[in-house]
N, C-alpha and C positions, 0 to 999 in steps of 0.2 A: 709410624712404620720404621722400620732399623731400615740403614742405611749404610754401607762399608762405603765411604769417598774416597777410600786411597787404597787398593788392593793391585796383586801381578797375578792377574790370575794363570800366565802362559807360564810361571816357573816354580806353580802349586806341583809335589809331589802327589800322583795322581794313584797313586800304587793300595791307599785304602779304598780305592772306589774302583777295583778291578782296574785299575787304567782306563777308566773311561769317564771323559768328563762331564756327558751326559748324565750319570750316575752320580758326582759330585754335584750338578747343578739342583739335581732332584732332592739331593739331602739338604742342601742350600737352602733351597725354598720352604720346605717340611722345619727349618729352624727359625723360619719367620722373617729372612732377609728377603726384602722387595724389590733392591738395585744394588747392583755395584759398578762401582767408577775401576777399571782395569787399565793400570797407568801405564806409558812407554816410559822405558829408558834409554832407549838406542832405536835408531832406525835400521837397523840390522836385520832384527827380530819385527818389527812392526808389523812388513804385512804378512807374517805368519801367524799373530795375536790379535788381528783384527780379524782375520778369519776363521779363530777361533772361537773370537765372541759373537758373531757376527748372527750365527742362527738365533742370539737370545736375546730380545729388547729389553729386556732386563738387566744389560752391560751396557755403560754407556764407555767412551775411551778417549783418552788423551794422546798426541804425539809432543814427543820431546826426548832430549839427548841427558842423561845423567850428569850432574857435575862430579864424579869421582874419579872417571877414566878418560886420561888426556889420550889414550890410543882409539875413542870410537872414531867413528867417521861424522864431522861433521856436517852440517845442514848445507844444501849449494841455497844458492839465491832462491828466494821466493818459495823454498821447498818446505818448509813447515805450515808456511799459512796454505800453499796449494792441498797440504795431510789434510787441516786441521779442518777442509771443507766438507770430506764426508759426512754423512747427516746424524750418524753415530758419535764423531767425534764432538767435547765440550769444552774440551782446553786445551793448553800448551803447556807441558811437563812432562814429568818434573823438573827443574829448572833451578839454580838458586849457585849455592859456595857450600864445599865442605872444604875447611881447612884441616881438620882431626884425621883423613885421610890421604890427604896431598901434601908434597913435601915441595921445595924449592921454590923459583919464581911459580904462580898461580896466576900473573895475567890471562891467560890461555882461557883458565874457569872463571875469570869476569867481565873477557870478552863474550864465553859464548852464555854466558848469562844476561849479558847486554844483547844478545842476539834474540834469546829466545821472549824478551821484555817485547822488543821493537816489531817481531813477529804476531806478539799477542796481540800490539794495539794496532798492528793491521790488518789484523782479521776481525777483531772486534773477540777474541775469547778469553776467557779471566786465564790465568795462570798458578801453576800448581809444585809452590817454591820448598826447596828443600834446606834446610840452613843447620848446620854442626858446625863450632868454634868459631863462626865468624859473622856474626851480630853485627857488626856494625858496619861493617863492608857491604852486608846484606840490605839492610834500610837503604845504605848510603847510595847505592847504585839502586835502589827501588825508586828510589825520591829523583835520581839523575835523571832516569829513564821516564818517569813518570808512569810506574807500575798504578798507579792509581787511577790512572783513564780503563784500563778493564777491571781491576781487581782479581781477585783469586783467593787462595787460602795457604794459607802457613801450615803446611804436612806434618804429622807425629811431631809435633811442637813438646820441645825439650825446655825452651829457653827462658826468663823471669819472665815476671809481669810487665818492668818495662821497656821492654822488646816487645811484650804481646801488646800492651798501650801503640808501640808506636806504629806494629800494622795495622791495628783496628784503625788508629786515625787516618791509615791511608785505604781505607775502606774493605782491610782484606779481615777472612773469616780465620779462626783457629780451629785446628783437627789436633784431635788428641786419640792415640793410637795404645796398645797395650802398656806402655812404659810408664803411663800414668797407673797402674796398679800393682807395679811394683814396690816392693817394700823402705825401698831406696829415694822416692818420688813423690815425699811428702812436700815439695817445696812446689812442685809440678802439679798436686793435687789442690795447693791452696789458687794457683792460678786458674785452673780449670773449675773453681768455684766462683770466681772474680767475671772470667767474659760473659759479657752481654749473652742472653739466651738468644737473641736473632744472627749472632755470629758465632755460634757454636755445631761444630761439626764432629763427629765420632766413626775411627778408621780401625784396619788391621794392621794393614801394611804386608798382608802374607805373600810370602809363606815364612815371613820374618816376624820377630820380634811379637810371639806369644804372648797373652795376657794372662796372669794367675786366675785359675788354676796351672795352665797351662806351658807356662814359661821353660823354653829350653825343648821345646817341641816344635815340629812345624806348623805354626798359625796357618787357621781356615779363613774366610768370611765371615761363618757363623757364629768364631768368639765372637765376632763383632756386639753381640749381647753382655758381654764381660765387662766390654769398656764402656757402655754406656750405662751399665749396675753401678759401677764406680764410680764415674762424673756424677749421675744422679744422688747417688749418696754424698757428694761433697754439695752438692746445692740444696740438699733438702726436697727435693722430689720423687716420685715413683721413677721407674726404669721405664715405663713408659710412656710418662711426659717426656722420657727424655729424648726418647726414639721420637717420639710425634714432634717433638722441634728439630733436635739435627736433620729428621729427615723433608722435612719444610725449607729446614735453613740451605738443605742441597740444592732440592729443585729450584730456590729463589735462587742461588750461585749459578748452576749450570745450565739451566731449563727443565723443562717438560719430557727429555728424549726417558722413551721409556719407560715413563711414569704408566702403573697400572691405576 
């Protein structure tokens, strides 16, 4: 079954489906997507996209604060594990360091990335890390923290092999998102042929970061079938062994919610 683990769907241009997202959901399903995971990045927006997914068990959803903008607001005490207990929600994210987009001291993004760690493992839900240019700060405080008591998965994973080695050993999955079938991403496509098939997950990330065909448009859920032609072409199987494990590989990550 295709699976999108990493999609927004509150900030999809909704403008080909008449504006209606009911209409988008309907084409959604008719492209053979089963679940999609509808991530937070700010708690701003949250409970307006959680009542947005809300009518479909079909979305499952994350709380968590983006590391790119040091102006959101963030989390008071005990406030994301109290999010993270609706029966919808499966994780805490996105979560993690981007250095490539923040300039100056960046304490700030590995404090509340130490935050959103300590949250997870006190609710007991994996976590759903985002890491650009900064590798090793990223393990390093995974390993402080001991991201490894929930686990989670490494989002649109950009980075080698051994970076992806050193979150598997701390028990997290890898997602690989359109950027693996970019023309540019042949170093990214040898890694995505390397992870274990029990830790392999396939995302969008929309309404970002398009898959070819596609690239330079606003990504759907439905490319979600792009990315996993791709993956399955670099390991030598069909496109739909590939779906029938990343989407195995989600429910084992997140549970059951939603599962048809």
């Amino acid at each position: 079954m295709l699976v999108d683990s990493h999609c927004h769907l509150d900030r999809l241009d909704l403008a080909p489906f008449d504006g209606r997202f009911e209409r988008f959901m309907q084409v959604t399903e008719e492209a053979g997507v089963a679940h999609m995971l509808c991530v937070s990045i700010d708690l701003e927006s949250y409970p307006a996209m959680l009542a947005l997914v809300e009518p479909y068990p079909q979305i499952s959803v994350s709380v968590g604060i983006h590391p790119n903008d040091r102006d959101r607001r963030e989390a008071e005490a005990g406030e994301l594990e109290r999010l993270a207990q609706h029966p919808r929600n499966v994780a805490i994210g996105e979560t993690g360091l981007d250095y490539f987009r923040s300039e100056g001291d960046l304490e700030w993004q590995r404090n509340r990335f130490r935050y959103h760690i300590t949250a997870a493992r006190n609710c007991g839900k994996p976590l759903i890390i985002h890491t650009r240019a900064a590798r090793e700060d990223t393990i390093e405080i995974m390993r402080e923290e001991r991201a490894d008591d929930v686990g989670g998965v490494m989002h649109c994973f950009t980075e080698d092999w051994a970076m992806a080695k050193q979150a598997l050993d701390l028990g997290f999955y890898i997602s690989f998102s359109g950027i693996v079938t970019f023309n540019s991403a042949a170093d990214l496509r040898e890694v995505a042929a390397r992870v274990p098939a029990d830790r392999l997950l396939v995302e969008t990330d929309a309404p970002y970061l398009a898959p070819v065909p596609y690239r330079g448009k606003p990504n759907l859920p439905h490319y979600v079938g792009k990315v996993a032609e791709c993956v399955a072409q670099q390991r030598g199987i069909t496109s739909e062994q590939l779906a029938e494990i990343s989407g195995r590989n989600f429910f084992e990550l997140f549970g059951a919610v939603g599962r048809n």
